[in-house]
Each structure stands twice: as C-alpha cells, then as structure tokens.
PASEBA-1860 file (N, C-alpha, C; in nm, 3 decimals):
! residues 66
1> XXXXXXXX> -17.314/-14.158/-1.838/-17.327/-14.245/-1.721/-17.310/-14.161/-1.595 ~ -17.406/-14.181/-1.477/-17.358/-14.114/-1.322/-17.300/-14.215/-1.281 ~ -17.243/-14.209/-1.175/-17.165/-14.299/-1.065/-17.238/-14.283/-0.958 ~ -17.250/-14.408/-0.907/-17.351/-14.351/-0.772/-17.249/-14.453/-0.660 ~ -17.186/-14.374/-0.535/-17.150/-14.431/-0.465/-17.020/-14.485/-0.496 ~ -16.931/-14.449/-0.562/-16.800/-14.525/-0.655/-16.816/-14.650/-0.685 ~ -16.931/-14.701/-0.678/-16.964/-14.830/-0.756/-17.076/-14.864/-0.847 ~ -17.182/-14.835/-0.862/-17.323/-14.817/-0.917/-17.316/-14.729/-1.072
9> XXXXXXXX> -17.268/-14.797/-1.162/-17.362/-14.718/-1.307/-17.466/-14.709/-1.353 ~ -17.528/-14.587/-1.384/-17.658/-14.599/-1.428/-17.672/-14.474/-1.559 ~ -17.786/-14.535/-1.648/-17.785/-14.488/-1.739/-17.829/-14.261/-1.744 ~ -17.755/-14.205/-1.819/-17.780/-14.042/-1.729/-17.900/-14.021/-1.900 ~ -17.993/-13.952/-1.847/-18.103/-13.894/-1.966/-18.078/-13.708/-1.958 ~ -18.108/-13.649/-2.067/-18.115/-13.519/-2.011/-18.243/-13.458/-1.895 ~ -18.221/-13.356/-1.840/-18.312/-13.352/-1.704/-18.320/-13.446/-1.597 ~ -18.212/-13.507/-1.574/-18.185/-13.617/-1.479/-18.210/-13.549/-1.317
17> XXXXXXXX> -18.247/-13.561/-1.246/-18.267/-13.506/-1.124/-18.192/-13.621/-1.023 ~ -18.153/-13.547/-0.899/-18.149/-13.643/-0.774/-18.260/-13.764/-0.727 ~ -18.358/-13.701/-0.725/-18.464/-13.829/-0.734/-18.477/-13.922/-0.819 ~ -18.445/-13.911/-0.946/-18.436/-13.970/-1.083/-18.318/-14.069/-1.048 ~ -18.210/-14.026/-0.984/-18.089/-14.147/-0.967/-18.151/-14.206/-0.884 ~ -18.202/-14.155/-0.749/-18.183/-14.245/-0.633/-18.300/-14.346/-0.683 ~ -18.410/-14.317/-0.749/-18.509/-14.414/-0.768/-18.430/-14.483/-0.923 ~ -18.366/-14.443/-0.954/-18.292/-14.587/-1.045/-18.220/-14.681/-0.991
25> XXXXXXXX> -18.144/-14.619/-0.809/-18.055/-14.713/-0.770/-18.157/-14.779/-0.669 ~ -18.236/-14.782/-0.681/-18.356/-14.822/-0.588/-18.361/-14.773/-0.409 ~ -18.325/-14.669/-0.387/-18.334/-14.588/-0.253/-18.478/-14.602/-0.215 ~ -18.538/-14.627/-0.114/-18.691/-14.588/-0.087/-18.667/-14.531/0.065 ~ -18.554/-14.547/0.148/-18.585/-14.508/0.297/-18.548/-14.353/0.208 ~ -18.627/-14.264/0.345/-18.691/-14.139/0.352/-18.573/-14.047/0.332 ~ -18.445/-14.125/0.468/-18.368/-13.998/0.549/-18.231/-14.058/0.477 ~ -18.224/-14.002/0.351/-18.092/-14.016/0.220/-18.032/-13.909/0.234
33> XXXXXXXX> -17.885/-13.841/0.237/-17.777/-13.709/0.227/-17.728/-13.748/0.113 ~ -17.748/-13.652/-0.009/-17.701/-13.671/-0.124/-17.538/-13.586/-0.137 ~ -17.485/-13.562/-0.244/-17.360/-13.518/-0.271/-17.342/-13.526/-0.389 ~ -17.359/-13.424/-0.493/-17.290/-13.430/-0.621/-17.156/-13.364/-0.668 ~ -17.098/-13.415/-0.666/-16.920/-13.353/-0.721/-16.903/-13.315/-0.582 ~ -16.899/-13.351/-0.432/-16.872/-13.318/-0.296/-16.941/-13.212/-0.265 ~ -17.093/-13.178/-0.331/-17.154/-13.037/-0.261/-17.266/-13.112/-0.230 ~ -17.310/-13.090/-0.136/-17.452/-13.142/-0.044/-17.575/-13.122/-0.123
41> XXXXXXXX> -17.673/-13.120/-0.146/-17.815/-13.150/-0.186/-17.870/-13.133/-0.103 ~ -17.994/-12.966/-0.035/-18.073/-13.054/0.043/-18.168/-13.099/-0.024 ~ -18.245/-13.194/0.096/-18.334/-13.270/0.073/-18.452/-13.214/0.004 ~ -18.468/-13.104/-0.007/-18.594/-13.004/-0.047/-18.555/-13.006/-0.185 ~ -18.421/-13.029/-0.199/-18.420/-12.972/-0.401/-18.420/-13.086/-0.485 ~ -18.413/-13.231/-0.417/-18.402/-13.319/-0.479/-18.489/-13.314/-0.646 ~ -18.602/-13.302/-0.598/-18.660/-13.297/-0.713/-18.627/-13.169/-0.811 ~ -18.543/-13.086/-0.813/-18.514/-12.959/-0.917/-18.355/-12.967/-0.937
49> XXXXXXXX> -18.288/-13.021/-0.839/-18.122/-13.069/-0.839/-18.092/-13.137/-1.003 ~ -18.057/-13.115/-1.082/-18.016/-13.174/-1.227/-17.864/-13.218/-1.196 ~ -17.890/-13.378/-1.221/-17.778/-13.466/-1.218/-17.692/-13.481/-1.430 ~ -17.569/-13.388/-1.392/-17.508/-13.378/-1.572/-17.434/-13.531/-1.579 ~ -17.410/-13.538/-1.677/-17.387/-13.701/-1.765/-17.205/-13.672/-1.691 ~ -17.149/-13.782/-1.607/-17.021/-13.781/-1.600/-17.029/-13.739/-1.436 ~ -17.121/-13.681/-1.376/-17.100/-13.653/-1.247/-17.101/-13.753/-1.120 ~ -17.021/-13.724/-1.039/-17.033/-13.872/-0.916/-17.080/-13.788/-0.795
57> XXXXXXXX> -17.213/-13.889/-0.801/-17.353/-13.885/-0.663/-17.259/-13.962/-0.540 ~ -17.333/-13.916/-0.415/-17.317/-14.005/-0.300/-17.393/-13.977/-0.245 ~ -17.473/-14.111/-0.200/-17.664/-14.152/-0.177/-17.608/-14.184/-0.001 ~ -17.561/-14.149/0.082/-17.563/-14.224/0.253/-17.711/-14.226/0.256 ~ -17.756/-14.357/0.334/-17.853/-14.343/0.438/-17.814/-14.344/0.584 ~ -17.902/-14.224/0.639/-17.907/-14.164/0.757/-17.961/-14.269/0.861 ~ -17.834/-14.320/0.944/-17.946/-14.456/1.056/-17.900/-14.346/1.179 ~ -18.006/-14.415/1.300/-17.990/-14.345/1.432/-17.957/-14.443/1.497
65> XX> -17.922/-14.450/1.620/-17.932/-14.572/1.707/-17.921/-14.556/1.797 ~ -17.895/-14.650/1.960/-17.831/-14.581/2.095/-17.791/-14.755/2.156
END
C-alpha cells in the first residue's frame, strides 16, 4: 500500500511511478509538488520516480493568487 497525503490508500504494483499514484488519486491540475519519504520529486522525473510498497507520497497543489 502507498499513503498519499496521510490519508489516501492505494493499491502499490511493482514499477509504480509518481504519475501512476497521482493518476490513481485522481490529480489532473498541472502544477502538483510531490514528496516521497520528505525528498522532493521534480516535476520532470515524475514519470521515472519509482514509488516502493510502504512509502508515504505528498501530492500539494500549487495555487497562486493576489
């Protein structure tokens, strides 16, 4: 199982990627800051980032405002 967000279980497969969670937890906005075990993700590795069975993600979405 990953943890996504200290609340969200989802099922972990081998070759699990960052993209692979966020599109299980249903993410679609663009501007997401990931975090696995408290180390950053950039956005460029999402797709090569391998999420292991037991690890806890954190998905923020990035808002702007004024």
């Amino acid at each position: 199982m990953i943890r996504v967000n200290d609340r969200v279980e989802i099922s972990w497969h081998a070759g699990m990627t960052v993209e692979d969670v966020l599109r299980a937890c249903g993410f679609t906005y663009p501007l997401v800051v990931v975090s696995i075990n408290g180390h950053v993700v950039s956005r460029e590795a999402y797709e090569k980032s391998v999420v292991e069975d037991g690890d806890e993600v954190k998905a923020l979405h990035l808002v702007a405002g004024g």
